[in-house]
C-alpha positions as CSV (number, residue, x, y, z in Angstrom):
1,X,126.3,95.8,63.3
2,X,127.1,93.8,66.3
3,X,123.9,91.5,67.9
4,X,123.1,92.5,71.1
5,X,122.6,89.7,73.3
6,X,119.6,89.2,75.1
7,X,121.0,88.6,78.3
8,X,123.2,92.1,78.1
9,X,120.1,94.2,77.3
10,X,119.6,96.4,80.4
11,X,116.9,99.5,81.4
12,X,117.5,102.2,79.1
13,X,119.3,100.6,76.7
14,X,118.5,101.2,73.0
15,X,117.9,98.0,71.3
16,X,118.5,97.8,67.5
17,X,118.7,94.4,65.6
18,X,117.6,90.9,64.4
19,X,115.6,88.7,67.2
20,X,113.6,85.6,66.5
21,X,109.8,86.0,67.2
22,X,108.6,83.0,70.1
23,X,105.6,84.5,70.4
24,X,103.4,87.0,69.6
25,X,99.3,88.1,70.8
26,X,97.2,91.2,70.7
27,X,95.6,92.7,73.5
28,X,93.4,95.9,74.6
29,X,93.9,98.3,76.8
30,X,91.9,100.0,79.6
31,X,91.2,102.8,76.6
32,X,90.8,99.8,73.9
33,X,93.4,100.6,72.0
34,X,95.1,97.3,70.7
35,X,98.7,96.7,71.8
36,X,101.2,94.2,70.9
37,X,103.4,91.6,73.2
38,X,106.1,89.6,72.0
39,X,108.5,87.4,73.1
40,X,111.6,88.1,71.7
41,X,114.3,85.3,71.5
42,X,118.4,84.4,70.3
43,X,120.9,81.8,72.3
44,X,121.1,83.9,75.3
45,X,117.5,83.7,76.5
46,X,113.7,85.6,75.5
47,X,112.7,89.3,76.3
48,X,109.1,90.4,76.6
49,X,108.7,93.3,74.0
50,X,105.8,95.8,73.5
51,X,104.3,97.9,70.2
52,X,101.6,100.4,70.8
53,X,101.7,102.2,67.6
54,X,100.6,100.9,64.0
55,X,99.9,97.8,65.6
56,X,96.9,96.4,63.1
57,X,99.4,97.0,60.3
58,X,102.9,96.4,62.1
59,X,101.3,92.7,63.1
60,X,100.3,91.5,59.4
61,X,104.2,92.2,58.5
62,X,105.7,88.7,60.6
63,X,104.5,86.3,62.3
64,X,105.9,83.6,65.2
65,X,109.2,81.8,63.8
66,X,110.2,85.2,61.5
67,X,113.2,87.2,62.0
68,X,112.3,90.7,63.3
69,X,114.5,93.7,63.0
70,X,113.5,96.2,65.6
71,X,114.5,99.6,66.7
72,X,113.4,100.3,70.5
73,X,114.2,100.8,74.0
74,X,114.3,99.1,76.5
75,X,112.9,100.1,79.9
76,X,111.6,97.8,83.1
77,X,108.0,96.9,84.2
78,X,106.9,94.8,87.5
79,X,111.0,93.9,87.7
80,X,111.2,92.5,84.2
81,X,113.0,94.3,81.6
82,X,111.2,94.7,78.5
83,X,111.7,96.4,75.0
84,X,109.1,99.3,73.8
85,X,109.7,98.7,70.1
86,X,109.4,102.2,67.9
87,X,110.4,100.2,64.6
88,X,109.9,96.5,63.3
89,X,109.8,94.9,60.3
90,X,110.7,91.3,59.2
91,X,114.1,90.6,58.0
92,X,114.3,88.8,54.9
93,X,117.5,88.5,54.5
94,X,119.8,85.8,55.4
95,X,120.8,85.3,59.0
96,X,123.6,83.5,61.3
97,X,121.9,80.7,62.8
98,X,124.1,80.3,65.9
99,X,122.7,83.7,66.9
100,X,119.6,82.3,67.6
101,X,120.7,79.0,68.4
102,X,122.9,77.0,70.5
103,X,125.7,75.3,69.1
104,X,128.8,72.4,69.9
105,X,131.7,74.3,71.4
106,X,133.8,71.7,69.4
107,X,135.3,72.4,65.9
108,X,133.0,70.6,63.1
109,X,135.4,70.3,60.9
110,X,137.8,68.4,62.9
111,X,135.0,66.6,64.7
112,X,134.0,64.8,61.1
113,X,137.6,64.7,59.8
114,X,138.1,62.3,63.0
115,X,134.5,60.2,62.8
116,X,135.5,59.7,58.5
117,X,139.1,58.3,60.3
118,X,137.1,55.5,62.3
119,X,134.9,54.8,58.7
120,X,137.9,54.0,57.3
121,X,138.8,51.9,60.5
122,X,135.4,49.2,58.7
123,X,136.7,46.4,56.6
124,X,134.2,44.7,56.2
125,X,133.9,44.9,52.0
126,X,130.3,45.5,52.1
127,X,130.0,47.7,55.4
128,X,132.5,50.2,54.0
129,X,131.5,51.3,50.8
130,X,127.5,51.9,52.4
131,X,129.5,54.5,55.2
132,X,131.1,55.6,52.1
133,X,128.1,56.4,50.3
134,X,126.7,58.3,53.1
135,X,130.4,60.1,54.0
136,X,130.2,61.0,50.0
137,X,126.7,62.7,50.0
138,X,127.1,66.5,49.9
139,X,123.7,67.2,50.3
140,X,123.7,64.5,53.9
141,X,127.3,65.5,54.8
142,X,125.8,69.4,55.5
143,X,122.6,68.4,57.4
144,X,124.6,65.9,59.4
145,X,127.2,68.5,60.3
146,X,124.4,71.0,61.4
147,X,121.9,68.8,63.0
148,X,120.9,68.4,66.2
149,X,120.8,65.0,67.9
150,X,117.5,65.9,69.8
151,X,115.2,69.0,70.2
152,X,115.3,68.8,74.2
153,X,117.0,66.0,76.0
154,X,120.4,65.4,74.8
155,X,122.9,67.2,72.4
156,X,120.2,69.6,71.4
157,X,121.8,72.3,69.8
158,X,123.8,73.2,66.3
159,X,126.2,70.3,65.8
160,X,124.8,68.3,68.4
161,X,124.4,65.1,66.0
162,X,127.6,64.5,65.1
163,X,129.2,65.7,68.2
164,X,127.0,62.7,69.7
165,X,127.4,60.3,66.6
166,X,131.4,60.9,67.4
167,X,131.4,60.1,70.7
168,X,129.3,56.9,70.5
169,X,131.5,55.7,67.9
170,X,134.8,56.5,69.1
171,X,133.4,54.1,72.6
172,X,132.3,51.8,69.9
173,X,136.2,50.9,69.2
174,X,136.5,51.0,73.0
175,X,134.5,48.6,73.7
176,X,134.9,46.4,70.9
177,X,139.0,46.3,71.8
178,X,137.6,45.7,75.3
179,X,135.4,42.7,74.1
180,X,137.2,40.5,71.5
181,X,133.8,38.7,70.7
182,X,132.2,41.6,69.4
183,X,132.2,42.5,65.5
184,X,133.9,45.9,65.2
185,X,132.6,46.8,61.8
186,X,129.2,45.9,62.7
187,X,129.0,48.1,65.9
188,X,130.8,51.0,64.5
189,X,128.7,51.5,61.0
190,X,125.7,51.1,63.9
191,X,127.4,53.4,65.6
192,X,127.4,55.9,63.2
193,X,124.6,55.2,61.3
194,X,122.3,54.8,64.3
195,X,120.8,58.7,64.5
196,X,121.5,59.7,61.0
197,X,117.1,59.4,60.6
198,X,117.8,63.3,62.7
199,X,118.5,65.0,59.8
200,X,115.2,64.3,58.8
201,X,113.2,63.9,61.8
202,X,114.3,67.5,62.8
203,X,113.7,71.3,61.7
204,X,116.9,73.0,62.8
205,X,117.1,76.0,60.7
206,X,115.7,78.6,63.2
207,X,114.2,76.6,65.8
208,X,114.4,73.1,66.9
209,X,111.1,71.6,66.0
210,X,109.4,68.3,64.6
211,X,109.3,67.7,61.1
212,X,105.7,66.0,59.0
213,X,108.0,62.9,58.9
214,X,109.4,63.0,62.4
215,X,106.0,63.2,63.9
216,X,104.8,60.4,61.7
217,X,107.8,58.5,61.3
218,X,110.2,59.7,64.2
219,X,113.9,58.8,63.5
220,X,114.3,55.3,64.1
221,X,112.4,54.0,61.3
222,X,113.3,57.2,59.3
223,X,117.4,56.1,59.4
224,X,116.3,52.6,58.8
225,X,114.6,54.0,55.4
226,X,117.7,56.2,54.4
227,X,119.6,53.3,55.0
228,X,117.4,50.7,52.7
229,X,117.9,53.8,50.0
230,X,121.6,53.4,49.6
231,X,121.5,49.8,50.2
232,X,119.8,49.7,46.7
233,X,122.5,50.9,44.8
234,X,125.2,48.6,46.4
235,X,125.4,45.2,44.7
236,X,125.2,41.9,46.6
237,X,125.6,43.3,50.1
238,X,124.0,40.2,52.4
239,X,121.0,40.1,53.4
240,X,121.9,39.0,56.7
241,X,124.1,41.5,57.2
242,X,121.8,44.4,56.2
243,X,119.2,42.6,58.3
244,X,121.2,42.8,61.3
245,X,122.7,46.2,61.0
246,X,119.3,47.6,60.3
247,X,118.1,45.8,63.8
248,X,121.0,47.7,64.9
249,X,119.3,51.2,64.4
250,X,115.8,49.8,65.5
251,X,116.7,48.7,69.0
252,X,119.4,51.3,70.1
253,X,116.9,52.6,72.3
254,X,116.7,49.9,74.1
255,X,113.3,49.6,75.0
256,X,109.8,49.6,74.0
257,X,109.1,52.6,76.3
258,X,112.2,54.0,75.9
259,X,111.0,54.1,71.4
260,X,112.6,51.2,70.2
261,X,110.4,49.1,67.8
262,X,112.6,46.0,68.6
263,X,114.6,45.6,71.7
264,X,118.3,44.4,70.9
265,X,118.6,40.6,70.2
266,X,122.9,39.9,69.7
267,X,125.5,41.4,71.6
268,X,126.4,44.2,69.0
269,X,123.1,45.6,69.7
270,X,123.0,45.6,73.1
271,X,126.3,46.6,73.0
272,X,125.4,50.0,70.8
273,X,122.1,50.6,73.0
274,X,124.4,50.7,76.1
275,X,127.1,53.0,74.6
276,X,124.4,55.4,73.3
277,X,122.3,55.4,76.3
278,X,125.7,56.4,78.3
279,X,126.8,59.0,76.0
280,X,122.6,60.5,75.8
281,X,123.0,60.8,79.7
């Protein structure tokens, strides 16, 4: 059946399929008789919805965050179209994310078929086989691919991390070509490894929201940590050199207020805080 779009749903219409639950309260009315309000949600926007029958057991069946599949119609009240559900129930079965969330207009595929290209650009014998690792690791390959590279400011929608994680690293070579002084290997595997803590930081599977670890952690020190995990199964990779690409992903940000822990102290950082500050705006 085909979803019908939020923003097409017009008085009269009959509604019938799967909408994500925003929110959801009880109330009374002038009779007491309970009634249910919901705020109905996919890509397009949020309706307001109403259930005035079963509502005691039609409310213990989902809760905020579900899937609902609904039957109802949908009619206007003080200038606000709104859906009078006669049918709900929580769908339990698998679901096209992009329906309730934004995602890249670009082509993933192609998008990480062109940032592994600049990986293999490092050549650096210890900076390349730690990209590798990552570029190798099915199970971070598909979060990277789907993430988001924020919940609300920038890129913040399916894809949005490595649409962003791209960019910054195609300006990377830019700028590095530009500025002859500047270590090329060590900007681009900052380049790309500088969000990668997202995957992590974020829940993207329905909703954008805040992970245990991303509330605790946030992503900074969270990439930093995934980043100490591979080192330890690469053999005599400098110490120097993981120091300084580490302080890489710690002071992209820039500033203290901005959530950097450390602001950027050689010319490759300051360098990738620029480039991603550019591309975030």
């Amino acid at each position: 059946m085909q979803h019908l779009w939020i923003k097409d749903i017009k008085e009269n219409a009959k509604v019938e399929g799967n909408y994500l639950v925003k929110s959801k309260s009880v109330g009374q009315t002038r009779q007491g008789n309970p009634f249910l309000t919901l705020t109905l949600g996919d890509r397009t926007g949020t309706i307001e919805a109403r259930v005035w029958d079963r509502v005691e057991e039609i409310s213990t069946q989902f809760k905020e965050g579900n899937i609902v599949t609904i039957t109802g119609q949908a009619s206007t009240y003080r200038n606000q179209v709104q859906i009078q559900i006669h049918e709900l129930k929580q769908n339990k079965s698998p679901v096209d994310p992009t329906i309730f969330q934004e995602s890249t207009p670009k082509d993933i595929t192609h998008m990480l078929s062109d940032l592994k290209k600049l990986a293999n650009q490092i050549q650096n014998r210890h900076l390349r086989p730690l990209i590798d690792s990552f570029m190798a690791d099915h199970h971070f390959v598909t979060q990277f691919k789907k993430a988001p590279a924020a919940k609300n400011f920038h890129h913040s929608y399916l894809g949005g991390l490595l649409e962003h994680t791209l960019s910054v690293s195609q300006m990377a070579v830019l700028v590095s070509e530009h500025y002859p002084d500047l270590d090329c290997d060590l900007l681009l595997s900052g380049a790309i490894l500088h969000d990668i803590g997202k995957i992590e930081e974020l829940i993207f599977d329905l909703n954008i929201e805040y992970s245990d670890k991303g509330r605790l952690l946030g992503h900074i020190v969270l990439g930093v940590m995934m980043v100490e995990e591979k080192l330890k199964s690469l053999k005599d990779f400098p110490s120097e050199l993981a120091l300084r690409l580490k302080h890489l992903i710690l002071s992209h940000h820039g500033e203290f207020d901005f959530g950097s822990p450390k602001r950027p102290k050689f010319l490759e950082a300051f360098a990738l805080h620029l480039i991603d500050d550019m591309d975030a705006k």
